[in-house]
N, CA, C and O atoms as CSV, one atom per row, in Angstrom:
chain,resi,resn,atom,element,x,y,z
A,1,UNK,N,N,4.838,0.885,12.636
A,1,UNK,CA,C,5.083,0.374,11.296
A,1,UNK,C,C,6.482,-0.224,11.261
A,1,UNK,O,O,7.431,0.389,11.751
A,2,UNK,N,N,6.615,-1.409,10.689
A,2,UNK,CA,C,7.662,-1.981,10.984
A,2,UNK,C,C,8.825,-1.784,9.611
A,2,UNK,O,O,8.501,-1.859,8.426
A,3,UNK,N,N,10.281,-1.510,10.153
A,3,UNK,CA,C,10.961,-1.269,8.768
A,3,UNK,C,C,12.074,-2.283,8.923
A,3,UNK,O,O,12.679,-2.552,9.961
A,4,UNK,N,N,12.265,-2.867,7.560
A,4,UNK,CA,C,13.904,-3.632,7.564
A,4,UNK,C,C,14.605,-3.283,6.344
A,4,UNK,O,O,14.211,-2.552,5.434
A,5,UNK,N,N,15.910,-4.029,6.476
A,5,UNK,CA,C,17.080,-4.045,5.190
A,5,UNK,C,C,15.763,-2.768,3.712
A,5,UNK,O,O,14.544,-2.702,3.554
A,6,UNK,N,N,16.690,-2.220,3.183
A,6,UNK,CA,C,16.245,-1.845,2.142
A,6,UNK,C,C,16.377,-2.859,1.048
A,6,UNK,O,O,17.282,-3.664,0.829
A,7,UNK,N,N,15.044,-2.584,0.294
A,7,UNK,CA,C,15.412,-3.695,-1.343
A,7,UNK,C,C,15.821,-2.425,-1.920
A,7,UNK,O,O,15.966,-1.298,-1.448
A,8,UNK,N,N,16.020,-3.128,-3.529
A,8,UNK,CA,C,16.528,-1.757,-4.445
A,8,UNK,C,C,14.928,-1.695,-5.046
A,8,UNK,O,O,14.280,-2.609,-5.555
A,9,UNK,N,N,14.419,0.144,-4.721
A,9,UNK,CA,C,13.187,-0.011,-5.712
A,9,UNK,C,C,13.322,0.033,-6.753
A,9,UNK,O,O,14.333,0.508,-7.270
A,10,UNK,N,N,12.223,-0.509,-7.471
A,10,UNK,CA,C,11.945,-0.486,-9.154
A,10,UNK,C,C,11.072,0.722,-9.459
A,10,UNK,O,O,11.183,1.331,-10.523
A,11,UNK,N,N,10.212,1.055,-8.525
A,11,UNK,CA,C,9.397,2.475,-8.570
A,11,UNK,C,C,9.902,3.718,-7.456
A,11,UNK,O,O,10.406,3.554,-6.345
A,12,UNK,N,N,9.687,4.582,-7.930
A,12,UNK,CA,C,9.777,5.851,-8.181
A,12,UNK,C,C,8.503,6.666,-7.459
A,12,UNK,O,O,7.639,5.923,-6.993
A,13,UNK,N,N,8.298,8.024,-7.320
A,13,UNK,CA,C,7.091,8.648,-7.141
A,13,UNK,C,C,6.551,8.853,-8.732
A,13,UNK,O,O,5.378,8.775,-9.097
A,14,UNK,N,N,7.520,9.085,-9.425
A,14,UNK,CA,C,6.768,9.431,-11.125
A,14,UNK,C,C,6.261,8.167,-11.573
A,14,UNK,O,O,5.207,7.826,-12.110
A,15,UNK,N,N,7.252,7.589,-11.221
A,15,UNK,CA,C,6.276,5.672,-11.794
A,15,UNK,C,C,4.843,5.507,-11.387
A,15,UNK,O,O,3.806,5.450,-12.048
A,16,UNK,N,N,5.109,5.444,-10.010
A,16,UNK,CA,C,3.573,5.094,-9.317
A,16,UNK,C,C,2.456,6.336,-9.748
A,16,UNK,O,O,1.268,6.096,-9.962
A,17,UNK,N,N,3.126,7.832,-9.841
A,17,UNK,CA,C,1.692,8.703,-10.157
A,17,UNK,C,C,1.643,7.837,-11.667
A,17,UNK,O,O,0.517,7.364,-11.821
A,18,UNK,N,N,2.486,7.545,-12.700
A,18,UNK,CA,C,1.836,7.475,-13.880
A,18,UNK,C,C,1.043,6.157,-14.149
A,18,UNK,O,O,0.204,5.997,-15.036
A,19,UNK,N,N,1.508,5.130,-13.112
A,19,UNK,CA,C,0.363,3.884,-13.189
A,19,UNK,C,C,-0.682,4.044,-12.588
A,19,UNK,O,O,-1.685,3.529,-13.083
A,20,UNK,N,N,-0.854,5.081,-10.869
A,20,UNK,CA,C,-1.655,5.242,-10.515
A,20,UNK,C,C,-2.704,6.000,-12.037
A,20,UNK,O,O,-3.773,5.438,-12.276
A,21,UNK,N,N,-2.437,6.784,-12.611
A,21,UNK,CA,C,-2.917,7.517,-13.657
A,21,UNK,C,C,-3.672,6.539,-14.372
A,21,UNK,O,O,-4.836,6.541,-14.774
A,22,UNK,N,N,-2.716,5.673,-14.443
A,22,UNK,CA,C,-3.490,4.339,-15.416
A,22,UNK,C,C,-4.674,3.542,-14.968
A,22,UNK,O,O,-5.513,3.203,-15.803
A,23,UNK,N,N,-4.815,3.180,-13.548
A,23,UNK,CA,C,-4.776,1.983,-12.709
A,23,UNK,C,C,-5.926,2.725,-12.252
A,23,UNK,O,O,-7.108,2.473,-12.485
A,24,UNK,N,N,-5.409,3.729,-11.532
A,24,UNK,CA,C,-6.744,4.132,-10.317
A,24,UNK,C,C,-5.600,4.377,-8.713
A,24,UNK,O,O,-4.601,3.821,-8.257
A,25,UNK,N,N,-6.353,5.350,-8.378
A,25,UNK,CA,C,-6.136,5.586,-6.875
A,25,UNK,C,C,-5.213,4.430,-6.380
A,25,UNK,O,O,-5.596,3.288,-6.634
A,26,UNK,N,N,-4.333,4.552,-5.872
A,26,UNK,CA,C,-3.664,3.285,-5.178
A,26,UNK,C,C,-3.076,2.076,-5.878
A,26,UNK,O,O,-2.245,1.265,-5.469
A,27,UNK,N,N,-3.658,2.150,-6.932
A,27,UNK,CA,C,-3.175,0.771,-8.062
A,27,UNK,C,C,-2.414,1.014,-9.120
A,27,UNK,O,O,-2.694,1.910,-9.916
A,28,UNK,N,N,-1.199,0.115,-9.261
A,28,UNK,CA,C,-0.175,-0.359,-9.763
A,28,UNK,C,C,-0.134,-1.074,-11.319
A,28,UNK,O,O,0.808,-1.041,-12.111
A,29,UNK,N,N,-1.528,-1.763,-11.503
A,29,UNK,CA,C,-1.381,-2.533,-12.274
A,29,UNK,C,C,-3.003,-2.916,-12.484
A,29,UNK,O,O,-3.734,-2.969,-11.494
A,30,UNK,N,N,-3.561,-3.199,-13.931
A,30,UNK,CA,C,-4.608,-3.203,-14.065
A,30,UNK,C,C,-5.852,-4.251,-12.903
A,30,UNK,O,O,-5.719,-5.265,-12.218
A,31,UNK,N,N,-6.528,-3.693,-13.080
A,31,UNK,CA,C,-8.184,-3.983,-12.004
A,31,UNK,C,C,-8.587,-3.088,-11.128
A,31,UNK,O,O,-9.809,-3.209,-11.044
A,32,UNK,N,N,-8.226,-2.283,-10.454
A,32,UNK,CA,C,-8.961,-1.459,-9.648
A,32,UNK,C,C,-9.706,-1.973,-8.695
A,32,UNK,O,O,-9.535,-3.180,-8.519
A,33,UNK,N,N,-10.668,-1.320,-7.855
A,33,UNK,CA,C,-11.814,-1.895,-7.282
A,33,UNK,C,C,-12.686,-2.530,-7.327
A,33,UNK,O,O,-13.134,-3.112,-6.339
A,34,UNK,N,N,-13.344,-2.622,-8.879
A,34,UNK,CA,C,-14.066,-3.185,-9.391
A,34,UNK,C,C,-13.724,-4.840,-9.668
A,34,UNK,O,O,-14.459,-5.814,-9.831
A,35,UNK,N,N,-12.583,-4.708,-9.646
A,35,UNK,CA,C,-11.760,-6.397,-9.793
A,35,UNK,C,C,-11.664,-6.742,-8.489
A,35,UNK,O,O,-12.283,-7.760,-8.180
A,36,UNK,N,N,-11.113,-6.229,-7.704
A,36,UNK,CA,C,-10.991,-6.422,-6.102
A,36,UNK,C,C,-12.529,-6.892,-5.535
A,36,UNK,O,O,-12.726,-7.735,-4.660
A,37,UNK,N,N,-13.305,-6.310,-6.089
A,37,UNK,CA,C,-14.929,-6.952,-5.651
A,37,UNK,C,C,-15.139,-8.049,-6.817
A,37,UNK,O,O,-15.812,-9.054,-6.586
A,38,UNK,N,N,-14.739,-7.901,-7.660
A,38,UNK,CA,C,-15.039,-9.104,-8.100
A,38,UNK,C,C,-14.161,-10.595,-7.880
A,38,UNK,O,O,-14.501,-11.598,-8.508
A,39,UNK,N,N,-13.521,-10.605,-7.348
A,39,UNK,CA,C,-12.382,-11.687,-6.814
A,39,UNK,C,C,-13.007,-11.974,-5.503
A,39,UNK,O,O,-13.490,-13.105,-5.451
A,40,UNK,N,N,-13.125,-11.295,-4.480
A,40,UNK,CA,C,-13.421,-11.425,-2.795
A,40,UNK,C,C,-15.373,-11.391,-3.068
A,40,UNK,O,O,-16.077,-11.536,-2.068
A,41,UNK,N,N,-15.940,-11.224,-4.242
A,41,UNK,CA,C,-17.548,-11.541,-4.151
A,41,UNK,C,C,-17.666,-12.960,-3.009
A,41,UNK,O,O,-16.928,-13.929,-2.828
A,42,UNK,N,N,-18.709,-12.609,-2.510
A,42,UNK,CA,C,-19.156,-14.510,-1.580
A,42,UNK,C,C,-17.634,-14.319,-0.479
A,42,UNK,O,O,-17.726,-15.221,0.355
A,43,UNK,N,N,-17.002,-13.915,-0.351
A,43,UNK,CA,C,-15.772,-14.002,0.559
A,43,UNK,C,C,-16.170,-13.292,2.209
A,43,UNK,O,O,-16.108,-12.064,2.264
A,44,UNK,N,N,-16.525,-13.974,3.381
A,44,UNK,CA,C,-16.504,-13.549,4.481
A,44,UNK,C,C,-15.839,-12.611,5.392
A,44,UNK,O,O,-15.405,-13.004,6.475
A,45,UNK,N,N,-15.730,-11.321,4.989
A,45,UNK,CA,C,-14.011,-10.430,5.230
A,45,UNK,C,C,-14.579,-9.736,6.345
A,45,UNK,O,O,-13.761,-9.612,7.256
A,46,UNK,N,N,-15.946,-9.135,6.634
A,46,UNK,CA,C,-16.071,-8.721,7.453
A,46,UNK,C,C,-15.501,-9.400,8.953
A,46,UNK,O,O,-15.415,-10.555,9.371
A,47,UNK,N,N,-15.163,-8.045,9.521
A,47,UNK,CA,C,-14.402,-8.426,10.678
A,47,UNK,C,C,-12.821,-9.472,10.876
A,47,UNK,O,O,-12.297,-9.752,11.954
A,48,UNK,N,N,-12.361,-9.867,9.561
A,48,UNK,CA,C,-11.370,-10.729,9.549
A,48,UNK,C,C,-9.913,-10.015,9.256
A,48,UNK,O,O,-9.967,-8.969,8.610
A,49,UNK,N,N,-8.696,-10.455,9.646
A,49,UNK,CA,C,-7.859,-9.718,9.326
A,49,UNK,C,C,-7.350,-10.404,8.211
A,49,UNK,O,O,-7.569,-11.575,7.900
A,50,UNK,N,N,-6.274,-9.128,7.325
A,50,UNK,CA,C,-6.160,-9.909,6.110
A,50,UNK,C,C,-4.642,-9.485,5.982
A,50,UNK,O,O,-4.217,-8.504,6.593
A,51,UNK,N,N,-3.662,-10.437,4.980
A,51,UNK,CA,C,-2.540,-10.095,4.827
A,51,UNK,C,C,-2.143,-9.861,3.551
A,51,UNK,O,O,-1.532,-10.907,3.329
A,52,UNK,N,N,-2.048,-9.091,2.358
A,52,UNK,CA,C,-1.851,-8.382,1.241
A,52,UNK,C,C,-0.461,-8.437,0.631
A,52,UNK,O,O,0.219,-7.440,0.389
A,53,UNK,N,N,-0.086,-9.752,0.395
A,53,UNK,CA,C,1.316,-9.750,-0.453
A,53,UNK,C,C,1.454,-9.054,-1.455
A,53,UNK,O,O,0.687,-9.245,-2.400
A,54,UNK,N,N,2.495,-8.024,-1.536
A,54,UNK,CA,C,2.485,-7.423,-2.999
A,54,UNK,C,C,1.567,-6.061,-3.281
A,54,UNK,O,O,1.007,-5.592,-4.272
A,55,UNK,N,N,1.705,-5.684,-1.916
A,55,UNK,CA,C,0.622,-4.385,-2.226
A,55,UNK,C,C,0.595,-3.196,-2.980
A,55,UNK,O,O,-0.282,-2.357,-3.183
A,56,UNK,N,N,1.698,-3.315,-3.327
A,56,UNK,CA,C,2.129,-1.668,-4.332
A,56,UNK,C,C,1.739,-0.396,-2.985
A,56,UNK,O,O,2.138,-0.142,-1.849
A,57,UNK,N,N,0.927,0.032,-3.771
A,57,UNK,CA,C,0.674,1.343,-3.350
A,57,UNK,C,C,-0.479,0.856,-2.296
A,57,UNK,O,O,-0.863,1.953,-1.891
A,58,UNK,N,N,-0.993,0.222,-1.843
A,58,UNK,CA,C,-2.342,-0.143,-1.129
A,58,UNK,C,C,-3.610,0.257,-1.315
A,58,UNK,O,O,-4.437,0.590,-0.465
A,59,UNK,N,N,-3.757,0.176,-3.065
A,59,UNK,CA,C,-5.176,0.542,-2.949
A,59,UNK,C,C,-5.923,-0.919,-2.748
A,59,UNK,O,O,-7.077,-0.826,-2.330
A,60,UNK,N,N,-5.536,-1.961,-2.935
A,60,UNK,CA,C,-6.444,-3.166,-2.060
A,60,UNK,C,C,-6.673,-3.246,-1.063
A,60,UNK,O,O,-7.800,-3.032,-0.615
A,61,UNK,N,N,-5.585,-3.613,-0.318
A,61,UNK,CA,C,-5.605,-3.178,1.056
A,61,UNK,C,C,-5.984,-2.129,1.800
A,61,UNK,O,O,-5.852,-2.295,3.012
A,62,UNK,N,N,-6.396,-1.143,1.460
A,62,UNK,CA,C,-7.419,-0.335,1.889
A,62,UNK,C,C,-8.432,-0.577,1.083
A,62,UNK,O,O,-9.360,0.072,1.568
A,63,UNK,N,N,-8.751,-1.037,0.292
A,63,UNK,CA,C,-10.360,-0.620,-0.371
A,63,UNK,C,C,-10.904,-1.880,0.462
A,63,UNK,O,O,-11.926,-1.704,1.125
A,64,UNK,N,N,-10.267,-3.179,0.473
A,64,UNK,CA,C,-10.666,-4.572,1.395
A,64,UNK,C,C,-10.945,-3.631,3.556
A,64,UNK,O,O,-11.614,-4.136,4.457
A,65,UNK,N,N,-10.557,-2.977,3.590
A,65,UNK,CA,C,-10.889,-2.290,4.716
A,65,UNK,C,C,-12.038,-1.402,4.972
A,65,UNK,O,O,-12.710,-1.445,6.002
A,66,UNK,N,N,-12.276,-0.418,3.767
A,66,UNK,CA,C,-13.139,0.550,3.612
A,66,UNK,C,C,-13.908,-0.182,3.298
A,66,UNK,O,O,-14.923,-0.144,3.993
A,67,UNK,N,N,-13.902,-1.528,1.806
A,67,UNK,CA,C,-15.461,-1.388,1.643
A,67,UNK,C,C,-15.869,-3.192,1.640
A,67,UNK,O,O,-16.760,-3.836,1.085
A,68,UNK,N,N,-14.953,-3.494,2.371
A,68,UNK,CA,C,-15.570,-5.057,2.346
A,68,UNK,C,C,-15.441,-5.143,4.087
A,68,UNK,O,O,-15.404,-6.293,4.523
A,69,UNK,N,N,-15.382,-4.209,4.937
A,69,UNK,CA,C,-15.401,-4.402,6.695
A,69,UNK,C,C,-14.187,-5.027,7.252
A,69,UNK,O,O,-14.327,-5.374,8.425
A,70,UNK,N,N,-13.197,-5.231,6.804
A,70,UNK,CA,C,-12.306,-6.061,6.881
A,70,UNK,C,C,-11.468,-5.436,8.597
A,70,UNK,O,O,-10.838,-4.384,8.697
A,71,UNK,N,N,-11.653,-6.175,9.440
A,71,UNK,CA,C,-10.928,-5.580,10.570
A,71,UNK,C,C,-9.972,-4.528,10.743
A,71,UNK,O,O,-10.096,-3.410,11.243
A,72,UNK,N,N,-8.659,-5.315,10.052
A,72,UNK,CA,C,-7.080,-5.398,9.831
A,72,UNK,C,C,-6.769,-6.054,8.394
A,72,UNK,O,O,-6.939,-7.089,7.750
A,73,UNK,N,N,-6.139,-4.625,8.311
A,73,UNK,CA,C,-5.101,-5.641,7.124
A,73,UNK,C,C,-3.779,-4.847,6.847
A,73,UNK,O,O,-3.554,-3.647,6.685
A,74,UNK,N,N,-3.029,-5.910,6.852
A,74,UNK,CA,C,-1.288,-5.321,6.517
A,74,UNK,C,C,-1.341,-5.664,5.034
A,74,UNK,O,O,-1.898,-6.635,4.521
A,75,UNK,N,N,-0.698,-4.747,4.475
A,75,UNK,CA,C,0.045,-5.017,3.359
A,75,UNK,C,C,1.671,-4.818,3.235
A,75,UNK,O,O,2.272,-3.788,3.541
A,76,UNK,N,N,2.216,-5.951,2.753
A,76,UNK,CA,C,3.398,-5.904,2.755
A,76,UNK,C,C,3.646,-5.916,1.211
A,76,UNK,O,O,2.885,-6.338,0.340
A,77,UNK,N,N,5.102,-5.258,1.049
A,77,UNK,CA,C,5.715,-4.915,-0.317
A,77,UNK,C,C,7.819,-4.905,0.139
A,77,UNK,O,O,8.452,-4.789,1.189
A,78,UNK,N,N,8.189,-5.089,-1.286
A,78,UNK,CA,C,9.752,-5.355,-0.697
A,78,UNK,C,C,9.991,-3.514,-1.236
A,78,UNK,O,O,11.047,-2.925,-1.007
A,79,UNK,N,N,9.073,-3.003,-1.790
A,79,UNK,CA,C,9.387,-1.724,-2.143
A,79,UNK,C,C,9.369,-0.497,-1.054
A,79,UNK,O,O,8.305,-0.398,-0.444
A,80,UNK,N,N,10.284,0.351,-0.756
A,80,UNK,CA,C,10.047,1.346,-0.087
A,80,UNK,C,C,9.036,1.964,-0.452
A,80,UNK,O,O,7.927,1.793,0.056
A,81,UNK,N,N,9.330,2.911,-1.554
A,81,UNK,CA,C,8.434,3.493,-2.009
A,81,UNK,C,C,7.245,3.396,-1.956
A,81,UNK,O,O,6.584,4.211,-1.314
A,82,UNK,N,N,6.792,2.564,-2.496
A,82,UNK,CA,C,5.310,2.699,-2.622
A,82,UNK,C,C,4.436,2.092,-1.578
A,82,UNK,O,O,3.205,2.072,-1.556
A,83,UNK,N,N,5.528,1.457,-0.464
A,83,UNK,CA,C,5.148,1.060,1.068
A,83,UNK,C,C,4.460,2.459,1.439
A,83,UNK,O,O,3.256,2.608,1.649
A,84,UNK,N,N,5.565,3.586,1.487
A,84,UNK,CA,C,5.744,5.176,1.791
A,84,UNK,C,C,4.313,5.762,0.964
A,84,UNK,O,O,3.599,6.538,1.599
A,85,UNK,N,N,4.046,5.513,0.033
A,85,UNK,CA,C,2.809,5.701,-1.061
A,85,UNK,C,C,1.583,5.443,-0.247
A,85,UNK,O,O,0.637,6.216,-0.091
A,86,UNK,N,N,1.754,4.092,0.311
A,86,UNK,CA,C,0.416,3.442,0.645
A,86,UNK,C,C,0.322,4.047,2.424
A,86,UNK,O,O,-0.729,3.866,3.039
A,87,UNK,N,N,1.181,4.553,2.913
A,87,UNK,CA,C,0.949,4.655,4.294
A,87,UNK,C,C,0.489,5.780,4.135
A,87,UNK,O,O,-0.333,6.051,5.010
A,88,UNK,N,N,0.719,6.924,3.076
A,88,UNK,CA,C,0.157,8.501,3.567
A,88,UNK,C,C,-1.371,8.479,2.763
A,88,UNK,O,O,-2.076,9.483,2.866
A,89,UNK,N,N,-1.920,7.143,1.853
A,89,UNK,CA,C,-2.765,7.201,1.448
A,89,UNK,C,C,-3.874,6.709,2.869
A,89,UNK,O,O,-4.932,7.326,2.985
A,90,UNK,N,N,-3.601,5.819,3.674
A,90,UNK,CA,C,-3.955,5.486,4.745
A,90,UNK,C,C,-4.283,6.367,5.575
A,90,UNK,O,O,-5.377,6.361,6.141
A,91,UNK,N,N,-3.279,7.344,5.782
A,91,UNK,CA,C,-3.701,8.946,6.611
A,91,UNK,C,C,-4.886,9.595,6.267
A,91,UNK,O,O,-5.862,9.948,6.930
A,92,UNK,N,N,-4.495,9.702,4.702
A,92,UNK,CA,C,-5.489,10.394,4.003
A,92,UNK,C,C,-7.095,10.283,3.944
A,92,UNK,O,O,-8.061,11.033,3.809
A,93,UNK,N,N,-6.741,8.506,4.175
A,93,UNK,CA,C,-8.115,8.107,4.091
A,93,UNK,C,C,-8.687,7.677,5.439
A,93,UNK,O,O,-9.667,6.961,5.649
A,94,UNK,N,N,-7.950,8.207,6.217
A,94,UNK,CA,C,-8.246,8.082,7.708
A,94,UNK,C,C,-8.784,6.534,8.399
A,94,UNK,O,O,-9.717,6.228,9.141
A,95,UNK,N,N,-7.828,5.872,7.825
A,95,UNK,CA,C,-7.435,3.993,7.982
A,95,UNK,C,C,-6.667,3.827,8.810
A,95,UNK,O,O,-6.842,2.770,9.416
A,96,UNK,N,N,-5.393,4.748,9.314
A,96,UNK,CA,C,-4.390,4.428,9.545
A,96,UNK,C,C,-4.203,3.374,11.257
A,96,UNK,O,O,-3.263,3.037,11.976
A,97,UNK,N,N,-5.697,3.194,11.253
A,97,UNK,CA,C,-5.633,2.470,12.541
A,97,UNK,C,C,-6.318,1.243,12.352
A,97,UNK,O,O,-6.864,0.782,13.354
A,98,UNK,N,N,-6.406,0.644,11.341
A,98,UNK,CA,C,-6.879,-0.179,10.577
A,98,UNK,C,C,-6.306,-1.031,9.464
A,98,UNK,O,O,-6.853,-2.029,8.996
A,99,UNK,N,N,-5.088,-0.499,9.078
A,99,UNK,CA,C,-4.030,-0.938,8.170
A,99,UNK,C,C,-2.977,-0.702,8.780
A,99,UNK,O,O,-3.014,0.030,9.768
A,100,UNK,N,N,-2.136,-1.099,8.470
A,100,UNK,CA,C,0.116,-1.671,8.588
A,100,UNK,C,C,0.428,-1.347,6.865
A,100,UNK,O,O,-0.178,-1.154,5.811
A,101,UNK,N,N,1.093,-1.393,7.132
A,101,UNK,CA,C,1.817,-1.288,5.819
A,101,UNK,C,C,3.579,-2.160,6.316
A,101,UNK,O,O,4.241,-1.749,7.270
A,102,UNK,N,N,3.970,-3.221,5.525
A,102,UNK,CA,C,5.327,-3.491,5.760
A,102,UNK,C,C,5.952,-3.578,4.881
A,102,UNK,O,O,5.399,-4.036,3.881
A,103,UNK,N,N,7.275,-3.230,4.791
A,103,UNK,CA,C,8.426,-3.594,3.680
A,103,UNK,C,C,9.405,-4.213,4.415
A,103,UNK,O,O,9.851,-3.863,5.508
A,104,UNK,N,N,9.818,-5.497,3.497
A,104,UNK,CA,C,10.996,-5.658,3.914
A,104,UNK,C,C,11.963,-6.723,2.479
A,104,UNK,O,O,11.372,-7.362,1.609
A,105,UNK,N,N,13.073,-6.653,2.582
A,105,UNK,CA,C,13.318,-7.316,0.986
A,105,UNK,C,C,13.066,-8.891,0.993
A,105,UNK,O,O,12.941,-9.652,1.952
A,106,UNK,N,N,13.026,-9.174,-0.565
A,106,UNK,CA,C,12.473,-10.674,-0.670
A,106,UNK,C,C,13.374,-11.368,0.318
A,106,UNK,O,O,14.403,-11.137,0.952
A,107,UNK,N,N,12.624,-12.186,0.170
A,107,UNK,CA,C,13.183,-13.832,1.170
A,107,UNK,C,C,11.730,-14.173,2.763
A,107,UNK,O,O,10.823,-13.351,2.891
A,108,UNK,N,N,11.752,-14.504,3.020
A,108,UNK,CA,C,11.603,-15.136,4.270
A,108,UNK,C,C,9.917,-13.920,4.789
A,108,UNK,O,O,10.318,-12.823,4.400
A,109,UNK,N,N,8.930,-13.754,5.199
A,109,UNK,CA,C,8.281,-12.958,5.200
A,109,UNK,C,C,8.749,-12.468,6.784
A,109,UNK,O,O,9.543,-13.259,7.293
A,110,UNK,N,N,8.422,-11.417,7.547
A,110,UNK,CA,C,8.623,-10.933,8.669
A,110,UNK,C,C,7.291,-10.964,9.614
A,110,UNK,O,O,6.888,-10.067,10.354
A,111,UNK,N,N,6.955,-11.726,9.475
A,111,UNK,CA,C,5.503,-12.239,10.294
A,111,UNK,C,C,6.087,-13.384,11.249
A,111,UNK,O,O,7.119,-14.050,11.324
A,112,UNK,N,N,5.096,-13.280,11.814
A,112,UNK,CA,C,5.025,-14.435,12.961
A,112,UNK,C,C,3.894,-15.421,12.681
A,112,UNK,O,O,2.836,-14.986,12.225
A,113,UNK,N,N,4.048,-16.689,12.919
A,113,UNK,CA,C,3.128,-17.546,12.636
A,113,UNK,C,C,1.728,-17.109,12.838
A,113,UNK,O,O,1.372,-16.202,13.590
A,114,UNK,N,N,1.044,-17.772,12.163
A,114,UNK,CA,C,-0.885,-17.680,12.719
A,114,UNK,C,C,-1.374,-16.287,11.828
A,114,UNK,O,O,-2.534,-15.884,11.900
């Protein structure tokens, strides 16, 4: 798992349990799973890898793994935290060889072309 420069977080562990509270498992901000299938409906994911700007906590990025076949997928976030959120949810959900999780602060992404 790759780490750089710290950003300053905006969340917290109490933040994320109380949106998770709101949101659902893994999510930050309204839609859930049910939105996540409805956005990627007709979308070819099986077997493809995917890259997840903005993942919060990674409940997309894992649910696009668990329930749409999705090879690989990283999600990247400039937040520690909820980078840290989304990687032990990955354990949990026994992904962790199937998902990345990256943080690193805004600017420039830390990928390599392709």
């Amino acid at each position: 798992m790759i780490e750089t420069a710290d950003a300053e977080p905006e969340y917290d562990d109490t933040a994320i349990r109380f949106l998770e509270a709101l949101w659902g498992d893994g999510y930050l901000s309204p839609g859930g799973p049910e939105e996540v299938d409805r956005v990627v409906e007709g979308l070819p994911l099986e077997g493809k890898t995917i890259l997840d700007i903005g993942c919060g906590a990674g409940g997309i990025t894992l649910h696009l793994v668990a329930h749409h076949g999705a090879a690989l997928a990283t999600g990247f976030d400039v937040e520690r935290p909820v980078i840290e959120a989304a990687r032990q949810r990955a354990v949990m959900r026994g992904l962790q060889d199937r998902v990345r999780f990256v943080q690193a602060p805004p600017g420039p992404l830390p990928f390599t072309d392709a």
